[in-house]
ZATIMAR-530884 format. One record per residue (C-alpha): residue number from 1; x negated, y negated, z; residue in one letter. Coordinates in Angstrom, 3 decimals. Each point is the difference from the previous one (the first is absolute). Layout:
<rs>
r i->NUM&X->X&Y->Y&Z->Z&aa->A
...
</rs>
This chain:
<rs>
r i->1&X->9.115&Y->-57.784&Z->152.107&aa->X
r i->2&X->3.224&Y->-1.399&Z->-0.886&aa->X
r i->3&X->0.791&Y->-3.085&Z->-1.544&aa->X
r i->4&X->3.682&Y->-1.455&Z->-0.359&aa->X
r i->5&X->0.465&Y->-3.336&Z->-2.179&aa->X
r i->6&X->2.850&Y->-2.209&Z->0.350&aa->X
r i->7&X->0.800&Y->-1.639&Z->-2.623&aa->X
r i->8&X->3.269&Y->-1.988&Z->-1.457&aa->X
r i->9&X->1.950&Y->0.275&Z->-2.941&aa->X
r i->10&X->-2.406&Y->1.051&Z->-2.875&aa->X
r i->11&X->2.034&Y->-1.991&Z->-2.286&aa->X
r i->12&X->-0.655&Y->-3.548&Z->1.774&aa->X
r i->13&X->-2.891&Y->0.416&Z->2.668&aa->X
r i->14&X->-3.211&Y->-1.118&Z->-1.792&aa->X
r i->15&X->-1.924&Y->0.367&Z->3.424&aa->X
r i->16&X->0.754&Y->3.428&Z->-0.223&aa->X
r i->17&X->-0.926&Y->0.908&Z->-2.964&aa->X
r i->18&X->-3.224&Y->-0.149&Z->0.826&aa->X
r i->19&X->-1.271&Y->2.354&Z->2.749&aa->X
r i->20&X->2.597&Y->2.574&Z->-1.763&aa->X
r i->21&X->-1.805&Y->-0.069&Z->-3.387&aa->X
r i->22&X->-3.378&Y->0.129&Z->1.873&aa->X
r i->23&X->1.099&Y->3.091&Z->2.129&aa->X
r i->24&X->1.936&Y->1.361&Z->-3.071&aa->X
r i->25&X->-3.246&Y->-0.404&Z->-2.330&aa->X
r i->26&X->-2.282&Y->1.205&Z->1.928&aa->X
r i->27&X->1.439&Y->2.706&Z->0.689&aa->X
r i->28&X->0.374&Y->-0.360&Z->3.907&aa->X
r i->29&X->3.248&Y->1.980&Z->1.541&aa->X
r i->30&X->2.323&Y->-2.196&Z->2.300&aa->X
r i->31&X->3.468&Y->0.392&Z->0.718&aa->X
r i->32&X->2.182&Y->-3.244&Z->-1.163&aa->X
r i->33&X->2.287&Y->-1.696&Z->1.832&aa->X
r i->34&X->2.159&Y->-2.791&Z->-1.763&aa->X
r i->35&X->2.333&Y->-2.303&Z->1.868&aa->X
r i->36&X->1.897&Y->-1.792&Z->-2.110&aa->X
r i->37&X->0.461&Y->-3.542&Z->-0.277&aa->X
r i->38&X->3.582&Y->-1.329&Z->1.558&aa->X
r i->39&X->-1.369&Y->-3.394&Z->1.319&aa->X
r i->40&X->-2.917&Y->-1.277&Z->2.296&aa->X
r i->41&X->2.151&Y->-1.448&Z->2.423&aa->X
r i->42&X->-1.200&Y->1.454&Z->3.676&aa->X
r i->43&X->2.701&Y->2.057&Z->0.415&aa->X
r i->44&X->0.320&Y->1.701&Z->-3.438&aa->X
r i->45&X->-0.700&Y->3.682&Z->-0.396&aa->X
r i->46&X->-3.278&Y->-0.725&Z->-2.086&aa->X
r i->47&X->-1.363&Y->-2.420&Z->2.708&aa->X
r i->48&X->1.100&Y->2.216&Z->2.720&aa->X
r i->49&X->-1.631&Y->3.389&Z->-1.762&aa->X
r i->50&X->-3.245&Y->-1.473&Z->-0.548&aa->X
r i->51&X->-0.313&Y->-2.454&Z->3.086&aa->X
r i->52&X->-0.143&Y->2.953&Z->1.742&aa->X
r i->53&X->-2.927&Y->1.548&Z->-1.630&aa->X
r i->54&X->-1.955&Y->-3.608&Z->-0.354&aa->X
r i->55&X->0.289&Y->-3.614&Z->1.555&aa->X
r i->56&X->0.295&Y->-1.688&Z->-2.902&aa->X
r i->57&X->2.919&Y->2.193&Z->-1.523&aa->X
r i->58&X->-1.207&Y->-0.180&Z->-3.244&aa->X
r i->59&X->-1.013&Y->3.267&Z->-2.472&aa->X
r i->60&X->-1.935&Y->1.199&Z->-1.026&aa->X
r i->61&X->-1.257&Y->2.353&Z->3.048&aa->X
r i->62&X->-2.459&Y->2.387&Z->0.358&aa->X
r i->63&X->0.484&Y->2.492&Z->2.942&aa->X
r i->64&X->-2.460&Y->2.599&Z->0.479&aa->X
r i->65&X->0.174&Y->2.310&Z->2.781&aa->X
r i->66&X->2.105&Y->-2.728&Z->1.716&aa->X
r i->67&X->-2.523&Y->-3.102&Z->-0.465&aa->X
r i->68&X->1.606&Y->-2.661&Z->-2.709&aa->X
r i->69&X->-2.169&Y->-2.171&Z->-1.843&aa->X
r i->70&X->2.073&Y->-2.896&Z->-2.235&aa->X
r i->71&X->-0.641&Y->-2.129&Z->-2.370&aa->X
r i->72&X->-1.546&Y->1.444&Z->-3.412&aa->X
r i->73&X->-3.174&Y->-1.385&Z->0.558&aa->X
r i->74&X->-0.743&Y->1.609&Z->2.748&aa->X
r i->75&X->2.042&Y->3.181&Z->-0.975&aa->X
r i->76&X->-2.453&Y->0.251&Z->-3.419&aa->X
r i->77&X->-3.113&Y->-0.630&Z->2.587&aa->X
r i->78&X->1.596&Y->2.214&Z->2.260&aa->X
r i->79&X->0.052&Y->3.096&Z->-2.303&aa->X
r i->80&X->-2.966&Y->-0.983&Z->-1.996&aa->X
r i->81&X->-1.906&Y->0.330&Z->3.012&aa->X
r i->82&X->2.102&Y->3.318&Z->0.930&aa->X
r i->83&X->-0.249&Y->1.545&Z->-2.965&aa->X
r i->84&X->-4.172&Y->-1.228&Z->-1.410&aa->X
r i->85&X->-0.014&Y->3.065&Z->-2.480&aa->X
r i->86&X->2.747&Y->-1.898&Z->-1.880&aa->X
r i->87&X->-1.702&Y->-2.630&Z->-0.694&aa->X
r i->88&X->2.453&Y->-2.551&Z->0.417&aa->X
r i->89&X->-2.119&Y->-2.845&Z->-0.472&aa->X
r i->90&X->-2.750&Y->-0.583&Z->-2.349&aa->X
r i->91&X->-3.046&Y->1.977&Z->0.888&aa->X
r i->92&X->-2.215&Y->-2.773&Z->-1.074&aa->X
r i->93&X->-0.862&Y->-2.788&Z->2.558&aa->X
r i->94&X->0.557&Y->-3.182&Z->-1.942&aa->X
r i->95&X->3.554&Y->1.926&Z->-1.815&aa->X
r i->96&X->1.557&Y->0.945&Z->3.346&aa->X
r i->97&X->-0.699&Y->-3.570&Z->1.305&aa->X
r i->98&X->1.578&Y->-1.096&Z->-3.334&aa->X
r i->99&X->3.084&Y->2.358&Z->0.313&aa->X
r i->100&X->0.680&Y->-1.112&Z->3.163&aa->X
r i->101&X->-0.498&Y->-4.043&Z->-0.576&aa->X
r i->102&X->2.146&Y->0.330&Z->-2.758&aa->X
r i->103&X->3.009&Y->2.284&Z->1.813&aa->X
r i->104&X->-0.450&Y->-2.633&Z->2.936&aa->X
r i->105&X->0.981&Y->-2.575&Z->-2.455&aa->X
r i->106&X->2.797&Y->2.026&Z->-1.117&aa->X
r i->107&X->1.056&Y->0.274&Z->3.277&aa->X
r i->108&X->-0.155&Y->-3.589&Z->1.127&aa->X
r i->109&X->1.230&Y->-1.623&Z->-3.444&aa->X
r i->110&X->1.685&Y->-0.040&Z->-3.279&aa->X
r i->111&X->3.048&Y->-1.391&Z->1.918&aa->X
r i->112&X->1.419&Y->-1.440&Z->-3.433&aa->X
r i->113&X->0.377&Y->3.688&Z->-1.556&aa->X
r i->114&X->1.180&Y->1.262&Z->3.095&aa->X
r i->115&X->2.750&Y->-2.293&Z->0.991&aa->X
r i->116&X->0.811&Y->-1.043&Z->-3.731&aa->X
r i->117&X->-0.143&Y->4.149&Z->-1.810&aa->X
r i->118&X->0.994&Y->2.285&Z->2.863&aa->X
r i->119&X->-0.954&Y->3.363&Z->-0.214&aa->X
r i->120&X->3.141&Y->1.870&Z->-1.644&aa->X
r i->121&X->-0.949&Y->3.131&Z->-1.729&aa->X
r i->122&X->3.170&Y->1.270&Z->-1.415&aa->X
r i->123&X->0.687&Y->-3.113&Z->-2.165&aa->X
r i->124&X->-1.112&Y->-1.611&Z->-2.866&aa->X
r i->125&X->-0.057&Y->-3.937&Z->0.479&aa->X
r i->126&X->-1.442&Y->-1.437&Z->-3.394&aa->X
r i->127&X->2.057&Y->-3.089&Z->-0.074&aa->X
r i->128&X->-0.813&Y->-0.797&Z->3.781&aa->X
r i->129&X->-3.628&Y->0.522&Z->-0.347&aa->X
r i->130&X->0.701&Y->-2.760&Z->-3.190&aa->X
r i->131&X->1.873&Y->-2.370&Z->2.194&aa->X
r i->132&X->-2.967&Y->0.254&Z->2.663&aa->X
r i->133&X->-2.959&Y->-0.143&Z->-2.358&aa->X
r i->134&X->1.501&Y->-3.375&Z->-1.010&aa->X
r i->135&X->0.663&Y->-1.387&Z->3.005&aa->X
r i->136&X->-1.888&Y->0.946&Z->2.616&aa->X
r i->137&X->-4.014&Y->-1.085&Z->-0.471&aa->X
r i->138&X->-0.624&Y->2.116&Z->3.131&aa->X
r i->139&X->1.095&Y->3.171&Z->-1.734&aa->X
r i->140&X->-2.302&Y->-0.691&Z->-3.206&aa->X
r i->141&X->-2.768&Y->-0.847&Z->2.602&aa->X
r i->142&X->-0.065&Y->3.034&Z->1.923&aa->X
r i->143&X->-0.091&Y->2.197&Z->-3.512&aa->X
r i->144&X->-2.508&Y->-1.582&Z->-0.944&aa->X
r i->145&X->-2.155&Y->0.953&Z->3.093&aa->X
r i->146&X->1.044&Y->3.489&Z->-0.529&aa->X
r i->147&X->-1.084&Y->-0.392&Z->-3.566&aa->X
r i->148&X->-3.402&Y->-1.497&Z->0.623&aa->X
r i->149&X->-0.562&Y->2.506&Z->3.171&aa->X
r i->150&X->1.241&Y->3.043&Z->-1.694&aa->X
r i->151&X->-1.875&Y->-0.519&Z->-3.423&aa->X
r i->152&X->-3.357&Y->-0.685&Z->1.897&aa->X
r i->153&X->0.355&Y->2.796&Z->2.074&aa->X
r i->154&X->0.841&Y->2.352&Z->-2.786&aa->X
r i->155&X->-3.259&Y->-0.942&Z->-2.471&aa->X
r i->156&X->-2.375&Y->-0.215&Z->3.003&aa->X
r i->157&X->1.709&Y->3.791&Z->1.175&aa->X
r i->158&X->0.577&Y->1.538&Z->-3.586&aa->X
r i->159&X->3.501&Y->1.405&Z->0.957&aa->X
r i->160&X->2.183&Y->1.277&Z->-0.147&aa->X
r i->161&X->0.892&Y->-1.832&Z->3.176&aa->X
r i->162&X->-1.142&Y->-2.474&Z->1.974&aa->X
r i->163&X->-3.044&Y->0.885&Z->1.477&aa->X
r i->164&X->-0.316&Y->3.617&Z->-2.567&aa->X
r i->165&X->1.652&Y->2.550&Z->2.004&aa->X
r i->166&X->3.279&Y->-0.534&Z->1.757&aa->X
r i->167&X->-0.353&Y->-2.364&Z->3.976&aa->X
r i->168&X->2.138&Y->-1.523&Z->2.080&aa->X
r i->169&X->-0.084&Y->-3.096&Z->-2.052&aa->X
r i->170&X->1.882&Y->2.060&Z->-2.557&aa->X
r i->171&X->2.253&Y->1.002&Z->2.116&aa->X
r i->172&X->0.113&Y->-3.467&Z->1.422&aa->X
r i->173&X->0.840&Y->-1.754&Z->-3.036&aa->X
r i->174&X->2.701&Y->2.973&Z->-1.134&aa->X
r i->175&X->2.852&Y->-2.193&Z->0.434&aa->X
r i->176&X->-1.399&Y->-2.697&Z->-1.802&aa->X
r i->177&X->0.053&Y->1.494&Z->-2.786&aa->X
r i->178&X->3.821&Y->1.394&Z->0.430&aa->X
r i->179&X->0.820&Y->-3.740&Z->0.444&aa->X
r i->180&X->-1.806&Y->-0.928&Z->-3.326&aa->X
r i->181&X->1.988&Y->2.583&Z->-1.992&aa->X
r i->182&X->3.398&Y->-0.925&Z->1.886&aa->X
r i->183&X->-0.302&Y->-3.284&Z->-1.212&aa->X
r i->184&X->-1.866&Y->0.522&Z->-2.767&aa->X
r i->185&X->-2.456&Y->-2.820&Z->0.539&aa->X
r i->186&X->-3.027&Y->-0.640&Z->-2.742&aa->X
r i->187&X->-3.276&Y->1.293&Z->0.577&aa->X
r i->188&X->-3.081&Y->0.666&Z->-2.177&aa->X
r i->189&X->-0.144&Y->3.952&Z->-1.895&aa->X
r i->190&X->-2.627&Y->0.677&Z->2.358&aa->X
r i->191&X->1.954&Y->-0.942&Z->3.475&aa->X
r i->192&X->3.199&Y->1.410&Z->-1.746&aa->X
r i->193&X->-1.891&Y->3.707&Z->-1.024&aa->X
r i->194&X->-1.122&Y->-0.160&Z->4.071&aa->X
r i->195&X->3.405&Y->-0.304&Z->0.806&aa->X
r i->196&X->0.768&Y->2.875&Z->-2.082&aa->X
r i->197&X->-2.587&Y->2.157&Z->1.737&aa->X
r i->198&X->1.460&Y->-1.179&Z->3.157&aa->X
r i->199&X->3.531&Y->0.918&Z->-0.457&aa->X
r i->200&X->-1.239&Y->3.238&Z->-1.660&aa->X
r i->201&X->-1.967&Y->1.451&Z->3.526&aa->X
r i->202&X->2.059&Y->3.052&Z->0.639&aa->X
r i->203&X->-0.072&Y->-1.761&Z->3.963&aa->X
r i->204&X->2.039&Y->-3.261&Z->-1.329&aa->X
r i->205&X->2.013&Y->2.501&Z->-2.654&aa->X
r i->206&X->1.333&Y->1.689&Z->2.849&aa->X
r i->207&X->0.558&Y->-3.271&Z->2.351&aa->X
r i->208&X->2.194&Y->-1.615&Z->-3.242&aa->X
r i->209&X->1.506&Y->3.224&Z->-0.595&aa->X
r i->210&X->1.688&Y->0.258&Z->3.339&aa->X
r i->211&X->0.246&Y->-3.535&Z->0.018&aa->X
r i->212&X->2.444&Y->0.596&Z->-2.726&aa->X
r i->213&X->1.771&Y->2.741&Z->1.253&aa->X
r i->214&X->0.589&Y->-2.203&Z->2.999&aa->X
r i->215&X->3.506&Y->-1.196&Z->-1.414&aa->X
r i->216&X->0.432&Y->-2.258&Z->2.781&aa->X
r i->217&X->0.431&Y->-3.757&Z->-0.731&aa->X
r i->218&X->-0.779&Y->-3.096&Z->3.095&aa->X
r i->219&X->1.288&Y->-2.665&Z->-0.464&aa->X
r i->220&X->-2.217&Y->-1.754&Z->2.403&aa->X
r i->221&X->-3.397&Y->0.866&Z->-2.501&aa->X
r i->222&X->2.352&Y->-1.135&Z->-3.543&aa->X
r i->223&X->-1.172&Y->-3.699&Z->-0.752&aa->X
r i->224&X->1.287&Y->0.530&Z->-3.764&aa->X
r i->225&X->3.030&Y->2.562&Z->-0.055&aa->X
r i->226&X->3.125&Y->0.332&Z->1.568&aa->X
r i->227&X->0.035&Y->3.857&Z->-0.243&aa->X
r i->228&X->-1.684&Y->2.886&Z->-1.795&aa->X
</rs>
């Protein structure tokens, strides 16, 4: 078998993030493919690369011998159901319906966080993430769900992570937790040592580490700065 993933800039593309850690963590080979962001318009280079692999000309893409699958829900189904000696998903009934209720939510919501603390790896945005925990209830609202999900599902699981051993819906919620160290937003010790154990996976190490060797700056995904 071989797998490609196309992805966008590992600096910026949240959506990403995801299927690449969850490849890249479990230990699954693929070949990567990343188109970088210039614009979305229909005739950029990004939109033009990737409409022609998918309809919706969005990343990221999973090819595999040809067939694409998008969207990272169904990528992370996708492989978890390519790959069952991974065990991508809880093995436990009740957990995997769990892990996937609560990456289905992450999928469909948080909007606040998202449109308010974009994902932006290579900076450090204290006084922003300030500015925005004042201001903007939304933001404060959707930390607290990951606060109240995150610490339930740790003491029912034990740890380290989510549901005890690494899942998609650690993978899932990867760039979460870049976002709450980019803007350096408050959480409890407990949800701030998950974060930790997050950010430490050697998967999401080497996401941020070429995320940072990156060097390239758009514009287009800079709410707060002007440059780098």
């Amino acid at each position: 078998m071989s797998l490609q993933l196309f992805i966008g800039n590992k600096n910026y593309s949240s959506w990403s993030m995801r299927p690449w850690v969850l490849l890249t963590q479990a230990g699954i080979p693929f070949e990567e493919v990343m188109v970088r962001f210039d614009a979305f318009d229909a005739d950029s280079t990004f939109k033009q690369t990737v409409g022609a692999i998918n309809p919706v000309g969005k990343v990221p893409v999973l090819i595999d011998d040809g067939f694409a699958v998008w969207d990272t829900l169904a990528i992370a189904e996708y492989l978890a159901e390519r790959f069952p000696e991974k065990r991508l998903w809880p093995t436990d009934a009740r957990a995997r319906a769990r892990a996937r209720s609560v990456c289905a939510e992450m999928h469909s919501g948080f909007g606040a966080l998202r449109n308010h603390c974009a994902m932006n790896i290579e900076a450090s945005l204290p006084e922003v993430g300030r500015i925005v925990w004042r201001d903007q209830a939304g933001v404060r609202a959707d930390v607290a769900r990951l606060e109240a999900m995150w610490t339930e599902l740790l003491a029912e699981h034990g740890g380290p992570l989510l549901f005890g051993d690494f899942s998609i819906a650690d993978a899932y919620f990867a760039p979460v937790c870049s976002r709450l160290r980019t803007y350096a937003l408050p959480v409890s010790p407990a949800v701030a040592a998950y974060v930790d154990r997050v950010l430490a996976l050697p998967g999401v190490q080497a996401w941020v580490q070429q995320a940072l060797a990156e060097h390239d700056f758009v514009a287009m995904d800079e709410p707060y700065r002007a440059s780098r």
